[in-house]
PDB file of N, CA, C and O in Angstrom:
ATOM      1  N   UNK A   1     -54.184 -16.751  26.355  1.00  0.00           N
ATOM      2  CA  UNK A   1     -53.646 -15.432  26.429  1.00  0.00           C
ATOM      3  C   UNK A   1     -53.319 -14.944  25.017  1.00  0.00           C
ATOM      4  O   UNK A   1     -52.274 -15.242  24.440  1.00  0.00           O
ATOM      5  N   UNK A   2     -54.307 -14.154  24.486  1.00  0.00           N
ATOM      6  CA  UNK A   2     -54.176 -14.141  22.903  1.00  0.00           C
ATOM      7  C   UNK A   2     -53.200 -12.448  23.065  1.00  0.00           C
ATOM      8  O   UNK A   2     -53.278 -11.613  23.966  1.00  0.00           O
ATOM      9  N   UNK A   3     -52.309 -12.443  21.759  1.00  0.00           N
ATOM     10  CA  UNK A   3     -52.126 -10.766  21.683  1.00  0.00           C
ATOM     11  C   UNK A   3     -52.825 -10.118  21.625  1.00  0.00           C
ATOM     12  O   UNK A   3     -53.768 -10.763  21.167  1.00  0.00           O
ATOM     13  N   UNK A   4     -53.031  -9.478  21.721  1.00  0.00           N
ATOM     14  CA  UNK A   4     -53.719  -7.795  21.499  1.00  0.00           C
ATOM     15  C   UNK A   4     -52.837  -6.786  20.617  1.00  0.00           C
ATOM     16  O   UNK A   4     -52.209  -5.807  21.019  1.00  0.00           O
ATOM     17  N   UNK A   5     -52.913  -7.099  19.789  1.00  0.00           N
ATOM     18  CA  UNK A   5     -51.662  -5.924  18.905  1.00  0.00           C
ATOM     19  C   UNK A   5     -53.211  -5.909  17.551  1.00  0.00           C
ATOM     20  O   UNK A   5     -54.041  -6.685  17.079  1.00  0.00           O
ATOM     21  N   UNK A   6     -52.850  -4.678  17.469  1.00  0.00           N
ATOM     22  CA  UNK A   6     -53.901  -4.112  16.647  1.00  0.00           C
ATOM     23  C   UNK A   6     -53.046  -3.722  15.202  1.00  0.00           C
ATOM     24  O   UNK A   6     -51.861  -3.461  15.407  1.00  0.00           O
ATOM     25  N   UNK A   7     -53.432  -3.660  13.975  1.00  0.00           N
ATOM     26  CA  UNK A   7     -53.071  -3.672  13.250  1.00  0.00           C
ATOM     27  C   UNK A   7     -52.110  -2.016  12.563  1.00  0.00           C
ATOM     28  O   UNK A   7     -51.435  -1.968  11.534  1.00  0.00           O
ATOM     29  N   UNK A   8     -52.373  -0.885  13.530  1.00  0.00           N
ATOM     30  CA  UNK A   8     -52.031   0.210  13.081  1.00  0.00           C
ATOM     31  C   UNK A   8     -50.366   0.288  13.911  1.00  0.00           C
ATOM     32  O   UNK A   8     -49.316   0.775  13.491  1.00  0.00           O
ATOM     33  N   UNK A   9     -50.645  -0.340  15.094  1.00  0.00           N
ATOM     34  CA  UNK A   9     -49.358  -0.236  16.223  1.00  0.00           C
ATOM     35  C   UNK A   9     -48.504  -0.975  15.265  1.00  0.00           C
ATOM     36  O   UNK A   9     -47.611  -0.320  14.727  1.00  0.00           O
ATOM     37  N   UNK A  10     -48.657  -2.562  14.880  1.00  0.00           N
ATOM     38  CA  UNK A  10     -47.443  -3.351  14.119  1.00  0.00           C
ATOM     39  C   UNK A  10     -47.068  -2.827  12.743  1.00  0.00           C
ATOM     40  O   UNK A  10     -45.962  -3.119  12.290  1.00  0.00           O
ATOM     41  N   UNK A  11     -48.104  -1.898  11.885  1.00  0.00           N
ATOM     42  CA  UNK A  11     -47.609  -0.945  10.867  1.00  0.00           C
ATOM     43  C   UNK A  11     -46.759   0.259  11.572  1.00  0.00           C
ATOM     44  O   UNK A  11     -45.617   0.573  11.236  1.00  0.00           O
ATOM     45  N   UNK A  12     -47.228   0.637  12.211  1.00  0.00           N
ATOM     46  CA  UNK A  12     -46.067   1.951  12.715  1.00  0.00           C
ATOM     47  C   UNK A  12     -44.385   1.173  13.234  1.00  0.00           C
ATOM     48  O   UNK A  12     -43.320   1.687  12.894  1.00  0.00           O
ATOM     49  N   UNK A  13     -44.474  -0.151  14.113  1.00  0.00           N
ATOM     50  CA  UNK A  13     -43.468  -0.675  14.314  1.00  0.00           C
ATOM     51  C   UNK A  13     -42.812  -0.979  13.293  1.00  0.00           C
ATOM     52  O   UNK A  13     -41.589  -0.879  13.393  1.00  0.00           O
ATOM     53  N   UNK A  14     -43.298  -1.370  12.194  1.00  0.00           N
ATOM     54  CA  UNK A  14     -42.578  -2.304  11.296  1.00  0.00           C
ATOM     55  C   UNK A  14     -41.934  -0.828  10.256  1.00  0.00           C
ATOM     56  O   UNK A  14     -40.940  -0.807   9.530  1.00  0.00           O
ATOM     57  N   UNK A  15     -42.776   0.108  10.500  1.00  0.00           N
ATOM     58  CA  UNK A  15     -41.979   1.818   9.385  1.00  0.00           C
ATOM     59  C   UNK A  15     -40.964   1.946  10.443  1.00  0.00           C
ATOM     60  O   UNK A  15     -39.818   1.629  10.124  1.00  0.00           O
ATOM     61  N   UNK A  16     -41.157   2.314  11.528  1.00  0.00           N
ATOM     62  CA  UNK A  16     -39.911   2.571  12.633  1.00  0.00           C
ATOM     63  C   UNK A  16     -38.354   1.245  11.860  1.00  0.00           C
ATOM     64  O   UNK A  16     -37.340   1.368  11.174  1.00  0.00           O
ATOM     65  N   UNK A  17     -38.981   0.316  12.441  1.00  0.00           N
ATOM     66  CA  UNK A  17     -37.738  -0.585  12.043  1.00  0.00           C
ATOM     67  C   UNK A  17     -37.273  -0.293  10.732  1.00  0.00           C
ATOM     68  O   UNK A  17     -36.045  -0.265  10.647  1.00  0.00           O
ATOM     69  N   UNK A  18     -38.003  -0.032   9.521  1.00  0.00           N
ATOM     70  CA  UNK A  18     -37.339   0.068   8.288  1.00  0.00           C
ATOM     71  C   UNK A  18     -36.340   1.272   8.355  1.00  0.00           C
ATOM     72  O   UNK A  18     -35.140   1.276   8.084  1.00  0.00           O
ATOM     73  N   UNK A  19     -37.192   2.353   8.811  1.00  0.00           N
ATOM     74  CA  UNK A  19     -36.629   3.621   8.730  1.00  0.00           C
ATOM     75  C   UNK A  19     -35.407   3.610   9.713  1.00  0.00           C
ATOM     76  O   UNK A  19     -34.519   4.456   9.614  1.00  0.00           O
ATOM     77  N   UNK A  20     -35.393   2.822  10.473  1.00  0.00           N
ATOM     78  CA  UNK A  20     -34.059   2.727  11.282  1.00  0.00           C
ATOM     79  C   UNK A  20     -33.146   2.136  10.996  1.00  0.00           C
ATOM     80  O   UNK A  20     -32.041   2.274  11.521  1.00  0.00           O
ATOM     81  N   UNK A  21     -33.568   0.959   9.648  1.00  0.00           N
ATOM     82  CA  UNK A  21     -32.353   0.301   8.969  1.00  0.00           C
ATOM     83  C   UNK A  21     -32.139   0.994   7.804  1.00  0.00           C
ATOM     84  O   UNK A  21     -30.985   0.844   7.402  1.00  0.00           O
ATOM     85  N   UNK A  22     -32.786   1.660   7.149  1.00  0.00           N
ATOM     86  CA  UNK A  22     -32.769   2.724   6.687  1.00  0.00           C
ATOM     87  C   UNK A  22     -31.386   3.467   6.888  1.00  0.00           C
ATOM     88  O   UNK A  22     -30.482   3.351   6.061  1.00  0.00           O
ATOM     89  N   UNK A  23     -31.272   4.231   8.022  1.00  0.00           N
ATOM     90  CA  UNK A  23     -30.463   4.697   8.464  1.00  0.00           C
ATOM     91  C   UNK A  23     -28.999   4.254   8.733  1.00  0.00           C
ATOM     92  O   UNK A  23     -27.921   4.847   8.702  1.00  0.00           O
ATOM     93  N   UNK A  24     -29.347   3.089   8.985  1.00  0.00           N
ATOM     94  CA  UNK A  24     -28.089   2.603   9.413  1.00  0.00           C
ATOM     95  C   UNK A  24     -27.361   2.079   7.796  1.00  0.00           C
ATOM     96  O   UNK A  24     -26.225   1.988   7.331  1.00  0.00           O
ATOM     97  N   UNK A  25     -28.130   1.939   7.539  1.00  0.00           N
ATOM     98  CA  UNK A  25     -27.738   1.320   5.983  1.00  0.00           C
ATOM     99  C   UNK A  25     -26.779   2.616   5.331  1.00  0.00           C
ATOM    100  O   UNK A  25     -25.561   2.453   5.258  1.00  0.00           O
ATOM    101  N   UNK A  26     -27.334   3.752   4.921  1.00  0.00           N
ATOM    102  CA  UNK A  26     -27.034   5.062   4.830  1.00  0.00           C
ATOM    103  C   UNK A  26     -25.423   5.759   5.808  1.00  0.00           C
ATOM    104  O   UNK A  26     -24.560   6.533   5.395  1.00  0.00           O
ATOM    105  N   UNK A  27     -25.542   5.173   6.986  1.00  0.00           N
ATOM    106  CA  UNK A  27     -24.462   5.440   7.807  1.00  0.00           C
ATOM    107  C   UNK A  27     -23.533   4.376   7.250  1.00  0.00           C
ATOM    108  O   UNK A  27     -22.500   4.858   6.787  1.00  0.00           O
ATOM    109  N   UNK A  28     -23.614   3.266   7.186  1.00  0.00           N
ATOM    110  CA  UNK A  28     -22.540   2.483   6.675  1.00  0.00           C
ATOM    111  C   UNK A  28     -22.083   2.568   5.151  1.00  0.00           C
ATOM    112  O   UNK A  28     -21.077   2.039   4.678  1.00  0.00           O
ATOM    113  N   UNK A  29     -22.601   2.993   4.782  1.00  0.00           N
ATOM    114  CA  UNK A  29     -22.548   3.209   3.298  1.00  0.00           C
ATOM    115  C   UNK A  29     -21.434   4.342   2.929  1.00  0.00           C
ATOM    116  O   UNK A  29     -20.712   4.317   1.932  1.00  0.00           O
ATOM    117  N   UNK A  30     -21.450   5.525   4.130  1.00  0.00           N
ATOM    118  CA  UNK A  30     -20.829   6.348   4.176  1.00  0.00           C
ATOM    119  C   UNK A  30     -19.555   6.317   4.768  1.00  0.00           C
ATOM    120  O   UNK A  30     -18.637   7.081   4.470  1.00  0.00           O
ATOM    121  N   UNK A  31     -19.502   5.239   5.785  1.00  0.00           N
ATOM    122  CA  UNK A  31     -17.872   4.782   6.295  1.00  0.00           C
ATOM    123  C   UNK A  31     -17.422   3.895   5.454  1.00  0.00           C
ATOM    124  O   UNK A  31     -16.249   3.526   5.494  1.00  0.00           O
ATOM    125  N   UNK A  32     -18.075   3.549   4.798  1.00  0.00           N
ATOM    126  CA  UNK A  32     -17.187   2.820   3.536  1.00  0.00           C
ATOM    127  C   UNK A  32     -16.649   3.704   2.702  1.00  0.00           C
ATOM    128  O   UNK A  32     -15.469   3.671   2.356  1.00  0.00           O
ATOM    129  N   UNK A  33     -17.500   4.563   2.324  1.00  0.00           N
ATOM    130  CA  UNK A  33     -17.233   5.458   1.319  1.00  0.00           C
ATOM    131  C   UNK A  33     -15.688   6.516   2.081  1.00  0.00           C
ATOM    132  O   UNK A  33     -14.740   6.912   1.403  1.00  0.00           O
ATOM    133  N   UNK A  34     -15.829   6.702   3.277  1.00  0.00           N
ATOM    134  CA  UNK A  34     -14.807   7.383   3.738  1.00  0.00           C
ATOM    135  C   UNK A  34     -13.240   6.686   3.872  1.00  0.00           C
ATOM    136  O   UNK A  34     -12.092   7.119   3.776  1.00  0.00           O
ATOM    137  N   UNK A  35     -13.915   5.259   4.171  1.00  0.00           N
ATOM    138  CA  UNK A  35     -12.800   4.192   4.469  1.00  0.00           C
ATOM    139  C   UNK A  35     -11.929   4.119   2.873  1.00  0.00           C
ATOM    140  O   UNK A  35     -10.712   4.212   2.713  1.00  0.00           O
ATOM    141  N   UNK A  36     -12.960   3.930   1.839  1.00  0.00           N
ATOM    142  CA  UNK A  36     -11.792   3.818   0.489  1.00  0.00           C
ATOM    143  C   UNK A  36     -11.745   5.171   0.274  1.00  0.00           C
ATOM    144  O   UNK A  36     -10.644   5.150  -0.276  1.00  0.00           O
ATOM    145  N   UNK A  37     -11.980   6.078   0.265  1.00  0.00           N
ATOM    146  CA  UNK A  37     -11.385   7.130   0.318  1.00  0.00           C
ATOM    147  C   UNK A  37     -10.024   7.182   1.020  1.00  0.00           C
ATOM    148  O   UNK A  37      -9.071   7.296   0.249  1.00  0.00           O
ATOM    149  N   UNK A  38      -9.729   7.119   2.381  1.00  0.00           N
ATOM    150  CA  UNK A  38      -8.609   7.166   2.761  1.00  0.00           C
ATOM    151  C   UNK A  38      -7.564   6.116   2.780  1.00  0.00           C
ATOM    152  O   UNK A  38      -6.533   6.343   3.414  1.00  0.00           O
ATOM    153  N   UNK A  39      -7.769   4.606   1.939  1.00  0.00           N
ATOM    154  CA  UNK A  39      -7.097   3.692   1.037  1.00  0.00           C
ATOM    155  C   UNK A  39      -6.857   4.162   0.321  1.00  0.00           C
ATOM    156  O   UNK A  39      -5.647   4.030   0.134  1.00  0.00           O
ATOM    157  N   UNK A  40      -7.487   5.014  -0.652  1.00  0.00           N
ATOM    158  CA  UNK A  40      -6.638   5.626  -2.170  1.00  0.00           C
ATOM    159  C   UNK A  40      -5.357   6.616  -1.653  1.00  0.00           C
ATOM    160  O   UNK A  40      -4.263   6.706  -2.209  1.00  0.00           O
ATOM    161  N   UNK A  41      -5.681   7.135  -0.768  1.00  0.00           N
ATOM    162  CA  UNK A  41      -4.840   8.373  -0.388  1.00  0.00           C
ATOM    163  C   UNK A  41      -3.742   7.435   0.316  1.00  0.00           C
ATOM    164  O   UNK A  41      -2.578   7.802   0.148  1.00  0.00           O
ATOM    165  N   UNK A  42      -3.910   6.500   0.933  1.00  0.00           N
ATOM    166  CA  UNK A  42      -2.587   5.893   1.820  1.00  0.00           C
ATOM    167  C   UNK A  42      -1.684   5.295   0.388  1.00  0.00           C
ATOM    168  O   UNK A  42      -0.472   5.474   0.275  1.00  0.00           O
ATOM    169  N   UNK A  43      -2.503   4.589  -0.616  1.00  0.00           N
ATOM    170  CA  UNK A  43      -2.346   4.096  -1.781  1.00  0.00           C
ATOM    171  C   UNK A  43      -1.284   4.477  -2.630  1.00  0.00           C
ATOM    172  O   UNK A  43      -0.268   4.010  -3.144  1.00  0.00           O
ATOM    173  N   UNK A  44      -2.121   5.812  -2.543  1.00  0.00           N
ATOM    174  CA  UNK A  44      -0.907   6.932  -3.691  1.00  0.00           C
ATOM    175  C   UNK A  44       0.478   7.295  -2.918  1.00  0.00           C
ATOM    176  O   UNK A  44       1.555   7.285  -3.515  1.00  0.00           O
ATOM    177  N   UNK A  45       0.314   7.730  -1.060  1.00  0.00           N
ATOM    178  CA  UNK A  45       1.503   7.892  -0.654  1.00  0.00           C
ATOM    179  C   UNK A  45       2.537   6.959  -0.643  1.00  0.00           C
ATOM    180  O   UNK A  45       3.740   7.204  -0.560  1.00  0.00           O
ATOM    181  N   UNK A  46       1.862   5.611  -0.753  1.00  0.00           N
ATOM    182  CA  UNK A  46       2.912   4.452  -0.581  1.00  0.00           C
ATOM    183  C   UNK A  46       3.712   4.185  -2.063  1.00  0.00           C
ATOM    184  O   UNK A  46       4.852   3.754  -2.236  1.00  0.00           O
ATOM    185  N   UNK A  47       2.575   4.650  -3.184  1.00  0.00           N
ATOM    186  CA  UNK A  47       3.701   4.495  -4.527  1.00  0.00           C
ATOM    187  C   UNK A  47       4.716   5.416  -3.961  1.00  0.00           C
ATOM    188  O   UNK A  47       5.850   4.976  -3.772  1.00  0.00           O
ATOM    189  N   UNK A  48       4.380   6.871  -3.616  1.00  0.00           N
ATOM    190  CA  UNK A  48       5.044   7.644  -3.662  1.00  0.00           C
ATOM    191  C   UNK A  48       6.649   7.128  -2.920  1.00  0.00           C
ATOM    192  O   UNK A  48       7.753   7.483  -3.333  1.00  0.00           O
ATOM    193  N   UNK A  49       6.508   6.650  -2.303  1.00  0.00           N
ATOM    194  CA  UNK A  49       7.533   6.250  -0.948  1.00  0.00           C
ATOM    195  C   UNK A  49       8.516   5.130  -2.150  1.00  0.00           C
ATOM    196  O   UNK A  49       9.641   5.229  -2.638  1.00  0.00           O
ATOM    197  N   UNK A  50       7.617   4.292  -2.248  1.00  0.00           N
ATOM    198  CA  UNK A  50       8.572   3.407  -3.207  1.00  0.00           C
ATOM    199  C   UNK A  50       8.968   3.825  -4.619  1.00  0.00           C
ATOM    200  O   UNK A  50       9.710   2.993  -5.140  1.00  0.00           O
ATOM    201  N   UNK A  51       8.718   4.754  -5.297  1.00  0.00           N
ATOM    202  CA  UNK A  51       9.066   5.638  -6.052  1.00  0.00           C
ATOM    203  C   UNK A  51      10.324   6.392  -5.873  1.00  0.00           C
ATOM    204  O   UNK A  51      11.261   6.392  -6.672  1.00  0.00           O
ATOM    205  N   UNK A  52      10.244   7.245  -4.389  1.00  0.00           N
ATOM    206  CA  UNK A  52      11.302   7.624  -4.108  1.00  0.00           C
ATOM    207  C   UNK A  52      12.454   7.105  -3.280  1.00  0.00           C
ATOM    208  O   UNK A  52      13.280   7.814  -2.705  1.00  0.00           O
ATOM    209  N   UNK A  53      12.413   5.725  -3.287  1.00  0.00           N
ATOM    210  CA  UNK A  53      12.858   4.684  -2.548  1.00  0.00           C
ATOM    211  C   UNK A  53      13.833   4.183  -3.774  1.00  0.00           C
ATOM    212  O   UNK A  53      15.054   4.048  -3.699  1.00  0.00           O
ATOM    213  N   UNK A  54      13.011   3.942  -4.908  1.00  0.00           N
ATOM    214  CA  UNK A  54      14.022   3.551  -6.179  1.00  0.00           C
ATOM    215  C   UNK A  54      14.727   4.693  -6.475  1.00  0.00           C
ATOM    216  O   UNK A  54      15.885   4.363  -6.729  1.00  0.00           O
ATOM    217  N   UNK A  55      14.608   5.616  -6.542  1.00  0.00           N
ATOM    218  CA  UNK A  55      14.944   6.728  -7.451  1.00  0.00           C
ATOM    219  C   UNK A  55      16.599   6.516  -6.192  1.00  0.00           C
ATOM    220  O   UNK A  55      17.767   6.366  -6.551  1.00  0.00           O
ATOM    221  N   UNK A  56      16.091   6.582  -4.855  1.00  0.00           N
ATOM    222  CA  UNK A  56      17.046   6.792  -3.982  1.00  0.00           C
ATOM    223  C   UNK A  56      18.773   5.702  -4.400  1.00  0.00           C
ATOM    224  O   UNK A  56      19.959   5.824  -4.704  1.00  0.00           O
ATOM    225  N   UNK A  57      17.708   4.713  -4.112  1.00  0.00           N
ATOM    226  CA  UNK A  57      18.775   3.269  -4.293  1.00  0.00           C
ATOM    227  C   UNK A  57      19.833   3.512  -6.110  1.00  0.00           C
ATOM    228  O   UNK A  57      21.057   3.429  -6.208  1.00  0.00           O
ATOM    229  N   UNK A  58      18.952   3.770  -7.140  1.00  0.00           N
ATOM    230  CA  UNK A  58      19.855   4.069  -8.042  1.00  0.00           C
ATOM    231  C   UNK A  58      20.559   4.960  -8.113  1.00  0.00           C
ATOM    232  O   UNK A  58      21.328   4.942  -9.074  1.00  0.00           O
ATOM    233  N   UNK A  59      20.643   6.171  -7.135  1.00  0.00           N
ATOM    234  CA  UNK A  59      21.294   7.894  -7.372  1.00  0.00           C
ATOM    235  C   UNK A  59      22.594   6.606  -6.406  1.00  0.00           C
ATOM    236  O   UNK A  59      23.661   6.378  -6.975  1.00  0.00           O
ATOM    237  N   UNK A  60      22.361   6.055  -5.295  1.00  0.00           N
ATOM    238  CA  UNK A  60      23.457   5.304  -4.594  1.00  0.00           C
ATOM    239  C   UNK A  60      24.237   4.754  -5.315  1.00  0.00           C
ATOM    240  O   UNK A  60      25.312   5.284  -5.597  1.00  0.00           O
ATOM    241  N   UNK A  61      23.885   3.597  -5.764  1.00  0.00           N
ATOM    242  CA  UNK A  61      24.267   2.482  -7.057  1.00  0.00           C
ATOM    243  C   UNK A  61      25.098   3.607  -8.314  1.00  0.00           C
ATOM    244  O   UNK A  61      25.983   3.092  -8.997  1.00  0.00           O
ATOM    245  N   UNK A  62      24.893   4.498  -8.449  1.00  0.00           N
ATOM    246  CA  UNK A  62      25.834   5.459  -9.459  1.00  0.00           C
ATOM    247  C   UNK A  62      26.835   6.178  -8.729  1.00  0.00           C
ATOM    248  O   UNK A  62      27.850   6.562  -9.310  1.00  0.00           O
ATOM    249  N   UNK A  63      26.598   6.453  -7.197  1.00  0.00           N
ATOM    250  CA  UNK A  63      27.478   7.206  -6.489  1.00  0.00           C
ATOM    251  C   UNK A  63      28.859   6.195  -6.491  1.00  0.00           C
ATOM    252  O   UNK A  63      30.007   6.610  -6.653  1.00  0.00           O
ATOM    253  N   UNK A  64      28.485   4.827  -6.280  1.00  0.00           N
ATOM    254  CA  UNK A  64      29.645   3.932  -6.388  1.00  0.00           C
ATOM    255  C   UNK A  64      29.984   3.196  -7.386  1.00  0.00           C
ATOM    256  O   UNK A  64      29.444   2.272  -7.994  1.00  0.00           O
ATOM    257  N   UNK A  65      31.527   4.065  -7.507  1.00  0.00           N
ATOM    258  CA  UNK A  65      31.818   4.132  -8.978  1.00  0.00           C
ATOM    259  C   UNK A  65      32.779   2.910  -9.414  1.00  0.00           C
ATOM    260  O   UNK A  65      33.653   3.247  -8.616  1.00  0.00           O
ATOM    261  N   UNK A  66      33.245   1.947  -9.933  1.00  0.00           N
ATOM    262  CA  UNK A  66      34.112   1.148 -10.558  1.00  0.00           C
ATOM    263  C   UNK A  66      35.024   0.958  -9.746  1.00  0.00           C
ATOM    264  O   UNK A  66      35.233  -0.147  -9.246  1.00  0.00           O
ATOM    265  N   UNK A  67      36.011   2.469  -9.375  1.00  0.00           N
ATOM    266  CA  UNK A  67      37.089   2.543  -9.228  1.00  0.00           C
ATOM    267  C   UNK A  67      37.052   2.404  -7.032  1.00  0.00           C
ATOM    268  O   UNK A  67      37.917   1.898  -6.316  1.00  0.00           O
ATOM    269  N   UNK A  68      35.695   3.084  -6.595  1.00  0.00           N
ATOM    270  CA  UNK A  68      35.456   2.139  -5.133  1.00  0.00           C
ATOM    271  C   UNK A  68      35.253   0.601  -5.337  1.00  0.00           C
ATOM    272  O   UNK A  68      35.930  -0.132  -4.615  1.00  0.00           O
ATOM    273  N   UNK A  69      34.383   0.018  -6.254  1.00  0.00           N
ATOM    274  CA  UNK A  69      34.541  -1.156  -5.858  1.00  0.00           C
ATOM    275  C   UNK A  69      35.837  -1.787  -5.891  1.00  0.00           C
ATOM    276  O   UNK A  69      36.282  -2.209  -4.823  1.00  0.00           O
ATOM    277  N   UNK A  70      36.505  -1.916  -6.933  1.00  0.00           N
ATOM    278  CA  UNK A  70      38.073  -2.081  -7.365  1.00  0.00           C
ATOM    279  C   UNK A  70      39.211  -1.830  -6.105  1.00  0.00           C
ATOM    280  O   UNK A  70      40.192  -2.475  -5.735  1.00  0.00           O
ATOM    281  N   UNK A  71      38.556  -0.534  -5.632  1.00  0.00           N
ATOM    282  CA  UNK A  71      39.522  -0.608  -4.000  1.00  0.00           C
ATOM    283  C   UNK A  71      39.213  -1.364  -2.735  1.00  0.00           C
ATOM    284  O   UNK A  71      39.827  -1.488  -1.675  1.00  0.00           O
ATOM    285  N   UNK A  72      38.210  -1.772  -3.126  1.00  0.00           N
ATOM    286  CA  UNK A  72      37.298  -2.606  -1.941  1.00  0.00           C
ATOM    287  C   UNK A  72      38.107  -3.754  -1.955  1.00  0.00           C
ATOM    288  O   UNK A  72      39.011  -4.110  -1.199  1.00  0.00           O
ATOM    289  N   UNK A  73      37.452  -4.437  -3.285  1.00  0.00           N
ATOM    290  CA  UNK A  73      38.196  -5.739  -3.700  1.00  0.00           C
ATOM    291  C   UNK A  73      39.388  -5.873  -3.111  1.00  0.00           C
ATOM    292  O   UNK A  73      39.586  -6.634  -2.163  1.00  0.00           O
ATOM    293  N   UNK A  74      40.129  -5.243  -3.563  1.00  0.00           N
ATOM    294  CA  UNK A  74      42.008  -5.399  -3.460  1.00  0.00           C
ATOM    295  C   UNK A  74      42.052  -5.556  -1.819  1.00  0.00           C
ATOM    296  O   UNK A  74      42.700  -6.397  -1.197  1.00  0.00           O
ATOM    297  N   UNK A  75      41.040  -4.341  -1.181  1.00  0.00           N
ATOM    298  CA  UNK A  75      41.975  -4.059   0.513  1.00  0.00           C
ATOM    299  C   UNK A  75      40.785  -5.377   1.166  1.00  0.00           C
ATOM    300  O   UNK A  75      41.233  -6.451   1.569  1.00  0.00           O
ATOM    301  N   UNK A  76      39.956  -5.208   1.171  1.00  0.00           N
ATOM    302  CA  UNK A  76      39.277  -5.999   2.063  1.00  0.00           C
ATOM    303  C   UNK A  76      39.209  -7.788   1.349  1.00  0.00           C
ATOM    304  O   UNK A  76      39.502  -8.795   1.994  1.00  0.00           O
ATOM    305  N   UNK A  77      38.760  -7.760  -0.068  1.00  0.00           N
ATOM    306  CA  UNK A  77      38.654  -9.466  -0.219  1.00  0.00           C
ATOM    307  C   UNK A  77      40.299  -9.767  -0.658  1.00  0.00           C
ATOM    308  O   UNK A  77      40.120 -10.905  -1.092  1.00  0.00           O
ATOM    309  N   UNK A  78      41.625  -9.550  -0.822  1.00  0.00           N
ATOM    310  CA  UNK A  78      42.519  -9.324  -0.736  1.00  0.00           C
ATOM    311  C   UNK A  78      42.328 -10.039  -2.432  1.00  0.00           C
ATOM    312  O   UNK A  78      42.685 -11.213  -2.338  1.00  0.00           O
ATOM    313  N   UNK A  79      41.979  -9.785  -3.619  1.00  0.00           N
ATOM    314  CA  UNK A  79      41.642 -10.014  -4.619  1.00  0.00           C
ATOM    315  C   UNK A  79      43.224  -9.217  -4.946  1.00  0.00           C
ATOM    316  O   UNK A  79      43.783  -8.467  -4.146  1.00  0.00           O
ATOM    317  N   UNK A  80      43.793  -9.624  -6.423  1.00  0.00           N
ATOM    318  CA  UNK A  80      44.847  -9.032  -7.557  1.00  0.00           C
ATOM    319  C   UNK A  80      44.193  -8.600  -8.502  1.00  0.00           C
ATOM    320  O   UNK A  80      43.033  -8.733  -8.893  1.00  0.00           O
ATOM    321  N   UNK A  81      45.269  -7.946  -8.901  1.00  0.00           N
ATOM    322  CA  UNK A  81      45.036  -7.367 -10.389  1.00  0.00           C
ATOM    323  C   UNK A  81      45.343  -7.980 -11.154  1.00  0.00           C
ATOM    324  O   UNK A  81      46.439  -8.443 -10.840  1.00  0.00           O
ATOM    325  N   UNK A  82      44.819  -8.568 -12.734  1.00  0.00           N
ATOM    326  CA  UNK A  82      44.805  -9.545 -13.501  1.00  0.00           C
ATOM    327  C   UNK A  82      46.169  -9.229 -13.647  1.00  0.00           C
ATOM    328  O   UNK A  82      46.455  -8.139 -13.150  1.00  0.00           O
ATOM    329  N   UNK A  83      47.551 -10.131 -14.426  1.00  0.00           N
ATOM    330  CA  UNK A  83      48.540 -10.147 -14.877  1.00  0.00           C
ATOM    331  C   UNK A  83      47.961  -9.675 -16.305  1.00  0.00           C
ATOM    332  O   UNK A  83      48.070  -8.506 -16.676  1.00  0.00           O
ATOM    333  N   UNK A  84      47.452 -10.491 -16.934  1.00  0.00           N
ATOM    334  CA  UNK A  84      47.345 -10.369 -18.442  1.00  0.00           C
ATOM    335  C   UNK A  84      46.024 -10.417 -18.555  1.00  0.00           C
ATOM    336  O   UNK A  84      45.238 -10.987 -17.798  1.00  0.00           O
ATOM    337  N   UNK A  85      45.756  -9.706 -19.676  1.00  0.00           N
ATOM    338  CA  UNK A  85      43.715  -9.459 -19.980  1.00  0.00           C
ATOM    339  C   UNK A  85      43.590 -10.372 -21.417  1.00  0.00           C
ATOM    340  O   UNK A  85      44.594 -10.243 -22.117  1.00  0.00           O
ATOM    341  N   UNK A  86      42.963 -10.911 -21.758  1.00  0.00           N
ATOM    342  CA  UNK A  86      42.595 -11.872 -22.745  1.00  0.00           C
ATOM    343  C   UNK A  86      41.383 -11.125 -23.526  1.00  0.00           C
ATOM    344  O   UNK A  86      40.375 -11.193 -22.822  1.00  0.00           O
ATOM    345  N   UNK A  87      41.151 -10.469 -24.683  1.00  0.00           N
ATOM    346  CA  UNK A  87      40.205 -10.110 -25.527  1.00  0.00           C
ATOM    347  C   UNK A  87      39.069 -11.133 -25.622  1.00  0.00           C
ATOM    348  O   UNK A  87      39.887 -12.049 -25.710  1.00  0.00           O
ATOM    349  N   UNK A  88      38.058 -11.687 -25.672  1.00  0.00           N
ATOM    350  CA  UNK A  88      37.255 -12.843 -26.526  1.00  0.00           C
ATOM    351  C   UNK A  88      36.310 -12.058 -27.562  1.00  0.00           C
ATOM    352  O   UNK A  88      35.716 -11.021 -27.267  1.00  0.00           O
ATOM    353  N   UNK A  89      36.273 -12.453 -28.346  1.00  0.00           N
ATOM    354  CA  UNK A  89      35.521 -12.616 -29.936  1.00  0.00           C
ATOM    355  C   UNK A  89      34.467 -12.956 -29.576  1.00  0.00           C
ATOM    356  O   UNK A  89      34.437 -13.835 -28.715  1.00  0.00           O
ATOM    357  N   UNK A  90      33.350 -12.466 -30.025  1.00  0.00           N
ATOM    358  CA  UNK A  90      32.284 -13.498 -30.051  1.00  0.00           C
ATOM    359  C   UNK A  90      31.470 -13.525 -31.394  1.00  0.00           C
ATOM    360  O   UNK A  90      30.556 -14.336 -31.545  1.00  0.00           O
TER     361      UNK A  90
END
């Protein structure tokens, strides 16, 4: 039972298949291209977030001033006030 495939049919099959990976090649090429595209953009919003995440935490960290922690201390860790302060030299 020999094939019968003639030589013009397995050239037209074998352009079909290229041209169809072809394609697909071309389509994937382009969801990549879309995919890091929308990595850069998630990218930049996330500096952004932690950017304004620091900026946040230090405007806090300045809101509380010496004189809250100092009242903290005293009422809640029941801490004193030094008797006498000692200078050091260095």
């Amino acid at each position: 039972m020999p094939l019968n495939i003639n030589k013009t049919k397995l050239n037209i099959a074998l352009t079909l298949g290229v041209v169809g990976l072809s394609l697909l090649t071309i389509f994937w090429h382009h969801q990549m291209y879309l995919l890091y595209v929308q990595s850069k953009r998630i990218e930049a919003q996330n500096h952004q977030l932690v950017a304004l995440h620091k900026q946040l935490l230090i405007e806090q960290s300045e809101a509380i001033s010496g004189g809250e922690i100092k009242a903290k201390a005293l009422k809640i860790l029941k801490m004193q006030t030094p008797k006498r302060q000692r200078e050091l030299l260095l």
